[in-house]
C-alpha positions in Angstrom: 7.2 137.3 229.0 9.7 139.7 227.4 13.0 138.6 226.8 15.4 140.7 225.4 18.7 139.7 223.6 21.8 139.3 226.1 25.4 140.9 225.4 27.7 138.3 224.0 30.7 141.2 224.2 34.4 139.3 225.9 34.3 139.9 229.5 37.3 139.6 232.0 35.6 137.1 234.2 36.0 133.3 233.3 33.1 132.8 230.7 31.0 129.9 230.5 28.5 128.6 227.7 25.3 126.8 228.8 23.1 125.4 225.9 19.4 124.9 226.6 17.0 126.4 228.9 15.2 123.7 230.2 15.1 121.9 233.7 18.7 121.0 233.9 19.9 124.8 232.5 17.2 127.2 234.3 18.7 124.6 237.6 22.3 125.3 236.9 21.6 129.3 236.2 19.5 129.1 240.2 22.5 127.6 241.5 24.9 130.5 240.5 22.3 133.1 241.9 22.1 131.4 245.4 25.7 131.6 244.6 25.6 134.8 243.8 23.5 136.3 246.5 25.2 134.1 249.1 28.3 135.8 248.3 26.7 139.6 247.6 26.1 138.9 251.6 28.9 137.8 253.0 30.6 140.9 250.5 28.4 143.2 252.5 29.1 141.9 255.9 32.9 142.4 255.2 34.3 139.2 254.5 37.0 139.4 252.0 36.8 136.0 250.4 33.2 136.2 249.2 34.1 140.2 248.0 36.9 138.1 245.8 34.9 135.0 244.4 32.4 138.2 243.2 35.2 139.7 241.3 35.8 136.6 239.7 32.6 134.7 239.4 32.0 133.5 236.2 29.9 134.9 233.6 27.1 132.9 232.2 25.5 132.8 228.5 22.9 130.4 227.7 21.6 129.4 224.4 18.1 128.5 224.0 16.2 128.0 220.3 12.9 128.3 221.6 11.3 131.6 222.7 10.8 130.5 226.7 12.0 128.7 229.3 11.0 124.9 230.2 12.4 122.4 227.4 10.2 119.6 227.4 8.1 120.7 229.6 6.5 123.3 227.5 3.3 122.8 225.2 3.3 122.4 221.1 5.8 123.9 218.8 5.0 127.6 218.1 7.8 128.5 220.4 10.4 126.8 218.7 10.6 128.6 215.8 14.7 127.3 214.7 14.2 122.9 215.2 11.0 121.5 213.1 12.1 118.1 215.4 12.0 120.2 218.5 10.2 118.5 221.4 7.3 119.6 223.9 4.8 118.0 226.3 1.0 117.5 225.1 -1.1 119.8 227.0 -3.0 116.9 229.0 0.4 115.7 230.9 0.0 114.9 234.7 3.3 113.4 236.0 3.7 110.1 236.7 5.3 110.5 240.3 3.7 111.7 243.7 4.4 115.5 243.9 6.8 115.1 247.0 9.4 113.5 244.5 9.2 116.8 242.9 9.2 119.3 245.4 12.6 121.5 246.0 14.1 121.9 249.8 14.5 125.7 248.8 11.3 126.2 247.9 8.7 124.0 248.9 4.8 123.5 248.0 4.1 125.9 251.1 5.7 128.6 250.0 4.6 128.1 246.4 1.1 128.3 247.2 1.9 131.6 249.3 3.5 132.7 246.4 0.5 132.2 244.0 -2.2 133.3 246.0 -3.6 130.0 246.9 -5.9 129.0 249.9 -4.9 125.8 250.7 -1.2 125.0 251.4 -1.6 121.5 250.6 -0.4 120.5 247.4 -2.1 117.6 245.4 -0.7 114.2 245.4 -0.5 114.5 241.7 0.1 117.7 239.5 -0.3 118.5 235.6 2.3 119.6 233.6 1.7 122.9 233.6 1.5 123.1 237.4 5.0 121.7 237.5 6.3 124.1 235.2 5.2 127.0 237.0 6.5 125.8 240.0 9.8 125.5 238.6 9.8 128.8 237.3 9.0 130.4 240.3 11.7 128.2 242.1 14.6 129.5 239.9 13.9 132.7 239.8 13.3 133.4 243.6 17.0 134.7 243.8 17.0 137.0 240.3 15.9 137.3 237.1 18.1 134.0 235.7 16.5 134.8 232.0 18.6 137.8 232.1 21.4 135.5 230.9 19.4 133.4 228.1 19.8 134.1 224.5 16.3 132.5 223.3 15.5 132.4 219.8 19.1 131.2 219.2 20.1 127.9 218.0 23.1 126.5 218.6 25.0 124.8 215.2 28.4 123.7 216.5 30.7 123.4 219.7 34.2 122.7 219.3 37.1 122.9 221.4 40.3 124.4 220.2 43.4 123.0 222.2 45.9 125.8 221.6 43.8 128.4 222.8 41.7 126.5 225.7 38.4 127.6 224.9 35.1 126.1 223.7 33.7 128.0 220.2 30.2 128.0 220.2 28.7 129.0 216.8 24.9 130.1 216.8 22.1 131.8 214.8 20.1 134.9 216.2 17.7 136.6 213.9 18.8 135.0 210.7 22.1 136.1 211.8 25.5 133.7 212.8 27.6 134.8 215.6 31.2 132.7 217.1 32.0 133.0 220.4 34.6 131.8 223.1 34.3 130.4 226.7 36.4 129.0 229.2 33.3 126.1 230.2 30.8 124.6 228.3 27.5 123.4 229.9 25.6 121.1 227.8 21.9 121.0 228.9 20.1 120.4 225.7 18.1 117.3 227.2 18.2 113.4 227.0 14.7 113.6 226.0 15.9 116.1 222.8 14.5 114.8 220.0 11.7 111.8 219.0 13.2 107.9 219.1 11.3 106.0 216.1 12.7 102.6 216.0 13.5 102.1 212.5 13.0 98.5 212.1 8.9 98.6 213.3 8.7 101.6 211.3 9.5 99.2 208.1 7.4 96.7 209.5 4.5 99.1 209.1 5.1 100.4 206.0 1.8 99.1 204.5 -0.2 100.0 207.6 -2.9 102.6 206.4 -3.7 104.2 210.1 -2.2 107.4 212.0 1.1 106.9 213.3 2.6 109.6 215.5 5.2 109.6 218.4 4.1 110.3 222.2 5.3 114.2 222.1 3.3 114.4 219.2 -0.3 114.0 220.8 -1.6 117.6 220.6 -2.4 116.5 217.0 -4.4 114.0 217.9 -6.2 116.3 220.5 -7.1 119.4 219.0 -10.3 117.9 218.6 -12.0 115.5 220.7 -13.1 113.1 217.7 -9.4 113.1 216.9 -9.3 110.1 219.5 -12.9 109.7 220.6 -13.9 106.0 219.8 -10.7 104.9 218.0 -8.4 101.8 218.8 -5.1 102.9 219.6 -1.9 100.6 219.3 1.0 102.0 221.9 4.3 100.7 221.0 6.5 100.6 224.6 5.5 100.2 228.3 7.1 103.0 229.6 5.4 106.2 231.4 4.4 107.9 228.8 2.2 104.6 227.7 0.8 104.8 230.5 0.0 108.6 230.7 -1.0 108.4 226.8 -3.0 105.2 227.7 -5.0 107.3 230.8 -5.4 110.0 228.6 -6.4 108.7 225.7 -8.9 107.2 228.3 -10.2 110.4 229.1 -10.9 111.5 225.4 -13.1 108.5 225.3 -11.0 106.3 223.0 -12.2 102.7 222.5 -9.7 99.8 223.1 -6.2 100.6 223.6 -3.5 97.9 223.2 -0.2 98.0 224.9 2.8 96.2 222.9 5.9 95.7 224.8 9.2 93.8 224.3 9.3 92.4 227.7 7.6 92.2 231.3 9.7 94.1 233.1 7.8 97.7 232.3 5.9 100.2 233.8 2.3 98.9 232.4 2.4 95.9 233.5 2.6 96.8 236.8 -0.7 98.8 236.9 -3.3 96.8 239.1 -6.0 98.2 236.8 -7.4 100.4 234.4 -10.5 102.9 234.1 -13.1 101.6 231.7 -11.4 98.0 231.2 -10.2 98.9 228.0 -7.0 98.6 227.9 -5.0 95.3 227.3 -1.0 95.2 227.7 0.2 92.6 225.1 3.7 91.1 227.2 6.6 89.9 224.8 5.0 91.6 221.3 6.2 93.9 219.4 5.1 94.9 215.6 6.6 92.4 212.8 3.8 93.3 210.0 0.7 94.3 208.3 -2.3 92.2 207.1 -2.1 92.4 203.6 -4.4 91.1 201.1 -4.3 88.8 198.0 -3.3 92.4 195.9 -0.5 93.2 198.4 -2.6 96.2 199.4 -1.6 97.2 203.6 -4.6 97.3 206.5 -4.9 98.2 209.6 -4.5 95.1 211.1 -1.0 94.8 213.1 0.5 91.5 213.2 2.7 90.9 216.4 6.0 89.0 217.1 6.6 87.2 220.2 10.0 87.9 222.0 9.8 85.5 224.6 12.8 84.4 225.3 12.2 82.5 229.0 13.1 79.2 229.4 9.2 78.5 230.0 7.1 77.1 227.0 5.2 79.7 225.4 1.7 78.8 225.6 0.9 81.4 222.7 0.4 81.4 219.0 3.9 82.7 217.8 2.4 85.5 215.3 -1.2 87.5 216.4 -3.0 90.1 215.1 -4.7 93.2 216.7 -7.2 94.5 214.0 -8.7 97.8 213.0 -6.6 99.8 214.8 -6.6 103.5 213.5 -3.8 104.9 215.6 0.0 103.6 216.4 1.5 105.6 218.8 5.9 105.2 219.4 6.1 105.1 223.3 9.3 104.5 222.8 11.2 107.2 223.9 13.7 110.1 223.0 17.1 111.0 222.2 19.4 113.4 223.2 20.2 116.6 220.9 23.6 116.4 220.8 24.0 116.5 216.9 26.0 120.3 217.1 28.5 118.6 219.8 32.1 118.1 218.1 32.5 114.0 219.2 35.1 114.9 221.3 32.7 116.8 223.5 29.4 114.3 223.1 29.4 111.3 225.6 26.9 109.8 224.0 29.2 109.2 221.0 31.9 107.2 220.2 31.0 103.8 222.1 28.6 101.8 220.6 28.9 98.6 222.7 28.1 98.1 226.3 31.5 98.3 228.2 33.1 95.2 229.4 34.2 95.0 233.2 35.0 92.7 235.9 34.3 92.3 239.5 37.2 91.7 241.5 38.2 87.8 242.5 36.3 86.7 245.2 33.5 89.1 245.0 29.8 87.9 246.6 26.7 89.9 246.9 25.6 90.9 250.1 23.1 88.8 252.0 19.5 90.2 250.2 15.8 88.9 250.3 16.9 86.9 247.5 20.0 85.4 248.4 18.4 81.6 250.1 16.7 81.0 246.5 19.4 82.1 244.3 22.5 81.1 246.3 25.7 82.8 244.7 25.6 83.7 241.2 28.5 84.2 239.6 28.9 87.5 238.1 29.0 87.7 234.2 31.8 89.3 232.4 30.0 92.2 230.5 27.1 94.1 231.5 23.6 93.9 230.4 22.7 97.3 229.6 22.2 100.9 231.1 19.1 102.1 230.9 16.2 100.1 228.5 19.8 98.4 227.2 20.7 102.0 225.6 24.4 103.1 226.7 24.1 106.6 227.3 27.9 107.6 227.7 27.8 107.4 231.8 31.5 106.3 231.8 32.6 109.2 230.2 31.5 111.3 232.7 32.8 111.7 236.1 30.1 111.8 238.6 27.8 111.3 235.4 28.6 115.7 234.6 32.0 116.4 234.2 33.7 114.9 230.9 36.7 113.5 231.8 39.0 113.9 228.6 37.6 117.4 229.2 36.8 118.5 232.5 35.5 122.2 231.5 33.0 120.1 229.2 29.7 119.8 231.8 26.8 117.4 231.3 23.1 118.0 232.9 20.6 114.8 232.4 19.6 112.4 234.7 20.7 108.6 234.1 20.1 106.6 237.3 16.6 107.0 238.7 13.1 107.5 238.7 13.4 111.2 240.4 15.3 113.0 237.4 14.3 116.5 238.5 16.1 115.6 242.1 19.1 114.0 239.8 19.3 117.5 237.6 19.4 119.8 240.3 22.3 117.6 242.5 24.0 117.9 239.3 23.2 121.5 238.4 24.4 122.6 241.9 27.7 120.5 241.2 28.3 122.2 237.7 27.7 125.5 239.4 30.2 124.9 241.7 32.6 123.6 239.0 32.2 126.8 236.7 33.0 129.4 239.9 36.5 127.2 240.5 35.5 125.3 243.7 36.0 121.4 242.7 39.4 120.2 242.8 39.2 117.4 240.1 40.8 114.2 240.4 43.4 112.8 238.1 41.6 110.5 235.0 43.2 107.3 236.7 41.1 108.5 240.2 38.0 109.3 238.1 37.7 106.2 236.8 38.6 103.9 239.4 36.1 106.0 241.4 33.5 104.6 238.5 34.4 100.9 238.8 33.6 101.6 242.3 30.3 103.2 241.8 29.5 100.4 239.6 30.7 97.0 242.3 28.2 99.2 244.9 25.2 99.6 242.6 26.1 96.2 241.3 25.5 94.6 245.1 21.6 95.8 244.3 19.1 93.1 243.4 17.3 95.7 241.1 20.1 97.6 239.7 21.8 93.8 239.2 19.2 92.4 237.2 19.0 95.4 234.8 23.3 94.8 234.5 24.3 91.5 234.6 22.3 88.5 232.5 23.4 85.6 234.6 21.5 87.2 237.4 19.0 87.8 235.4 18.4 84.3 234.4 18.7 83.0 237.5 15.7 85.2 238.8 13.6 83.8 236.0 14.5 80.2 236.7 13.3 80.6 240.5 9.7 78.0 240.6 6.8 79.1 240.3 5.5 79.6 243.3 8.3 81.8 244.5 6.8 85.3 245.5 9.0 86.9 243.4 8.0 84.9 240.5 4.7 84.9 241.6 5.0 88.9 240.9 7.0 88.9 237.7 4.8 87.0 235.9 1.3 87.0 237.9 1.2 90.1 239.6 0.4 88.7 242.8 1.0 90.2 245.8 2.2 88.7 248.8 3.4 90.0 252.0 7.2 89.2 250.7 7.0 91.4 247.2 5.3 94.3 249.8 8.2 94.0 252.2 10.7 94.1 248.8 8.9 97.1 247.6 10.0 98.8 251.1 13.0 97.6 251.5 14.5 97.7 248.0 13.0 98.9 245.6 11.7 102.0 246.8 14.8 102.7 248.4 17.2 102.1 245.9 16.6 105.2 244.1 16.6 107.3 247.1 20.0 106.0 247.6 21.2 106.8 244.7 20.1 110.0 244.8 21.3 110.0 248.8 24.9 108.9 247.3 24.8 112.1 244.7 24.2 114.4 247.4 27.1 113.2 249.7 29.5 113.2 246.8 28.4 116.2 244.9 27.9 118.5 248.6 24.6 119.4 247.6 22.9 122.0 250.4 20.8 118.6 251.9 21.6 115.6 252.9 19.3 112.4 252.1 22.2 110.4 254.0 24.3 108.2 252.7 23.8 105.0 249.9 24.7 102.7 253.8 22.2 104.6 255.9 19.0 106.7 254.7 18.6 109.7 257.2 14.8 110.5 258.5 14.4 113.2 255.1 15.5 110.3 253.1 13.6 107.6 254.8 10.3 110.1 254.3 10.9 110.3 250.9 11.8 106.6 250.6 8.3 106.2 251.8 6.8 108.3 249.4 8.1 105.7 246.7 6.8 103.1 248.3 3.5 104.4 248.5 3.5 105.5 244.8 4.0 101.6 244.3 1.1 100.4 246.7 -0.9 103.1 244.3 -0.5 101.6 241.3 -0.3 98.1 242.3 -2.1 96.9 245.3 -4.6 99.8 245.2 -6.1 99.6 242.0 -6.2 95.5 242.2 -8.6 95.8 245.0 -11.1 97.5 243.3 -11.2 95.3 240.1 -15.0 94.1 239.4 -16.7 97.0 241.1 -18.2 100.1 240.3 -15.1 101.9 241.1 -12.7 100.3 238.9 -14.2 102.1 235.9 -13.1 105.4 236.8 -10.0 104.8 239.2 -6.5 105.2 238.4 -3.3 105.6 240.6 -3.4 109.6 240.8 -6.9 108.8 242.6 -5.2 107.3 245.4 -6.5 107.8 249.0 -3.2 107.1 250.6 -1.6 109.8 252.7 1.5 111.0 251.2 3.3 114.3 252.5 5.8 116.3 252.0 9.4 115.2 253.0 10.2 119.0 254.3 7.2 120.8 255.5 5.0 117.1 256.8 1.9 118.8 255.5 -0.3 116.4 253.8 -1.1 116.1 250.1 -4.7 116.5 248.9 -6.4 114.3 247.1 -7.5 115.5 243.5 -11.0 117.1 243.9 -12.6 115.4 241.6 -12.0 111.9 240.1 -8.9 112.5 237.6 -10.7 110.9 234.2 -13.4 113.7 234.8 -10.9 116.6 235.2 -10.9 118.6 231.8 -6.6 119.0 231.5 
């Protein structure tokens, strides 16, 4: 791919900084050229109002330090040649979701497959990393050459807003060279996932441990060669997706046991029925404290581990373990965003290092739920539990978690609430895009924010989304018996007819109606319904997530003790899952995932 500089000279139309070129930039730069050509036509066919949003539709520069397109979703680190903590996929990612949930109503699977000369026009059920990033690339540039607009090689060092004269300064590097430029708008689409989270305090707790310890982006070091990982014990600190990906994969490279450690139960991994080979163990409530030293002081590579069960149940458990010999630690724990060139007047992340207080209104009781003849009402508490993994990520800084609302020509693209973020980028991609060409009448701060503290009592009236906020609730759900089927899940991983109809009818769904609710309020070009009623799109891809759950669950239990069990996983999963805009079917993988060479 050739990319040549882009003009940075002053041009009449209003001007607008975007910085990154990953997902949630190459989404915003599609959304101006369907923009774009939507208006070219109705130009053409004489209509003076698109003839007039063309004269004065805004012009785009993004910023991007690496030398392509994709963000994260790249492979390894040649292409980022200005960011040593720049972060890229590992070449063996498959993505954790059913393809449907990441399949785009303007350019679906079908047409991909047209597009790339394929046979089939089924899609598989799961696709690799690689696959996904050429399908996005091919998405976003159906319309025009979007790159056209990108500045690669270029990395951003500071954004700050002068008042007096309106506009955003972005200050950059190209070539060795710096450059200071003005816009009108300011896009910030850098990523959540921008840079590697090490948690500090396990990192002093393993100061003495005499292994390999890397982060999950950085596993191409680890599989350059196959003996890199071939027959070691690995220790994975978090129970998140990428565990489980790095645990599959490891897996595949024929690593020997692989432990799990995780703070709590509530995780990804634990929810797996099963996994290929029977050698891997997910160690609930543990999480690093120390290293087996001996009578010299000299470190090991034995890990001692901390419980952090915090139940009102006894724990049965010694209170300190060990796992020993293990030659690799890998941080699963997650990423932060790469705000650090953002003025704190500009950064939502910043600025707020407390989970905000907040009240529901007198009177207030959840709605009847499948939960509701156990738990009774439970008063609300006073503060919430946490965001996401109890991280707060700025959302109430944001109106309609993009526009900042000290600063409304300050934009925001990541994804916050669900388990579809590609769907969440481009609903809010299409909004920004919108915003920059003048079309969304903002709300005063008072109506912005009393719009959040609605958001938050409807999302709030959620079982799931409830637990994750508010502790009483929380603890309530852990003092229901024993034998409750919800229990009976959280702790045992039974299933029983109750946790399958729960799966349907609210767990699957409540993403979908988040992402439903996005839609409605942001006028994105479909409609998944509304958060009160899921429309037949939404209920298909409602289904889709429910499915994805059986897979992992359900499906992979029933095969435990037989043959199959030491090669299945969830992407092997015979269940029928289609897409939510064509109906055609999604093909199983052709061979059995662990012996596909990524």
């Amino acid at each position: 791919m050739i990319i040549h500089p882009v003009s940075l000279e002053a041009p009449q139309n209003p001007t607008v900084a975007v910085i990154g070129c990953g997902p949630g930039g190459m989404f915003f730069l599609h959304a101006l050229a369907a923009k774009r050509k939507s208006l070219l036509q109705q130009s053409n066919e004489g209509h003076v109002e698109g003839t007039k949003s063309l004269d004065n539709f805004p012009h785009v520069t993004c910023f991007e330090r690496g030398s392509t397109p994709g963000g994260l979703w790249r492979v390894g680190k040649s292409c980022e040649k200005n960011d040593e903590e720049a972060v890229n996929m590992y070449e063996g990612l498959w993505i954790n979701a059913p393809s449907p949930s990441v399949e785009f109503y303007d350019y679906t699977f079908q047409q991909h497959g047209l597009n790339i000369g394929k046979n089939k026009m089924e899609q598989s059920t799961f696709i690799c990393r690689k696959e996904v990033l050429k399908y996005i690339l091919r998405r976003v540039t159906q319309h025009e050459n979007i790159f056209k607009h990108v500045q690669f090689d270029t990395a951003v060092k500071r954004v700050t807003y002068d008042k007096s004269l309106k506009k955003f300064i972005v200050e950059s590097e190209f070539d060795g060279k710096l450059s200071r430029n003005e816009f009108d708008k300011c896009v910030w689409a850098a990523g959540s996932n921008g840079k590697p989270k090490m948690v500090p305090s396990i990192m002093e707790n393993l100061k003495k441990y005499q292994g390999t310890i890397v982060h999950s982006s950085e596993m191409n070091k680890l599989e350059s060669l196959k003996g890199g990982i071939e027959g070691k014990r690995i220790l994975m600190i978090g129970g998140g997706y990428s565990a489980e990906d790095l645990a599959l994969q490891c897996t595949k490279l024929g690593a020997g046991q692989i432990y799990i450690s995780t703070r709590e139960r509530e995780n990804i991994v634990s929810e797996i029925g099963g996994w290929p080979k029977d050698n891997v163990q997910v160690l609930e409530f543990r999480v690093p404290c120390g290293v087996k030293v001996d009578e010299s002081g000299c470190g090991s590579r034995s890990i001692l581990l901390k419980s952090t069960y915090d139940e009102e149940d006894e724990l049965e458990e010694q209170e300190i373990s060990e796992v020993a010999d293990i030659d690799i630690v890998v941080f699963c724990t997650g990423y932060l965003p790469n705000t650090d060139f953002l003025d704190d007047s500009l950064n939502h992340f910043r600025g707020q290092k407390s989970v905000p207080k907040w009240k529901t209104p007198k009177g207030w009781m959840m709605s009847t739920n499948m939960l509701s003849e156990a738990l009774g009402h439970v008063k609300p508490s006073k503060r919430l539990r946490g965001y996401v993994n109890e991280v707060y990520s700025g959302e109430d800084k944001l109106y309609r978690d993009s526009i900042l609302i000290d600063n409304t020509n300050m934009m925001s693209l990541s994804e916050f609430n669900t388990d579809t973020p590609l769907f969440e980028l481009d609903i809010h991609a299409n909004f920004c895009a919108r915003h920059a060409c003048g079309e969304i009448k903002i709300p005063s701060k008072e109506e912005m924010v009393q719009e959040q503290k609605d958001d938050l009592l409807i999302f709030f009236d959620c079982i799931v989304f409830r637990e994750e906020m508010d502790d009483k609730y929380y603890e309530a759900i852990c003092g229901l018996p024993n034998d409750h089927w919800y229990t009976l899940w959280r702790k045992y991983k039974k299933i029983t007819p109750e946790i399958k109809q729960f799966w349907k009818e609210e767990y699957a769904v409540k993403d979908v109606k988040t992402i439903a609710r996005m839609m409605e309020d942001e006028a994105y070009p479909v409609s998944f319904g509304s958060w009160d009623k899921l429309n037949e799109m939404g209920e298909k891809l409602a289904d889709v997530m429910y499915m994805d759950q059986l897979c992992r669950t359900q499906e992979l239990q029933e095969v435990q003790g037989s043959e199959e069990a030491q090669w299945r996983t969830f992407r092997d999963t015979s269940l029928l899952i289609s897409s939510i805009y064509t109906g055609i079917r999604a093909a199983p993988l052709e061979k059995r995932w662990i012996d596909i060479e990524d």
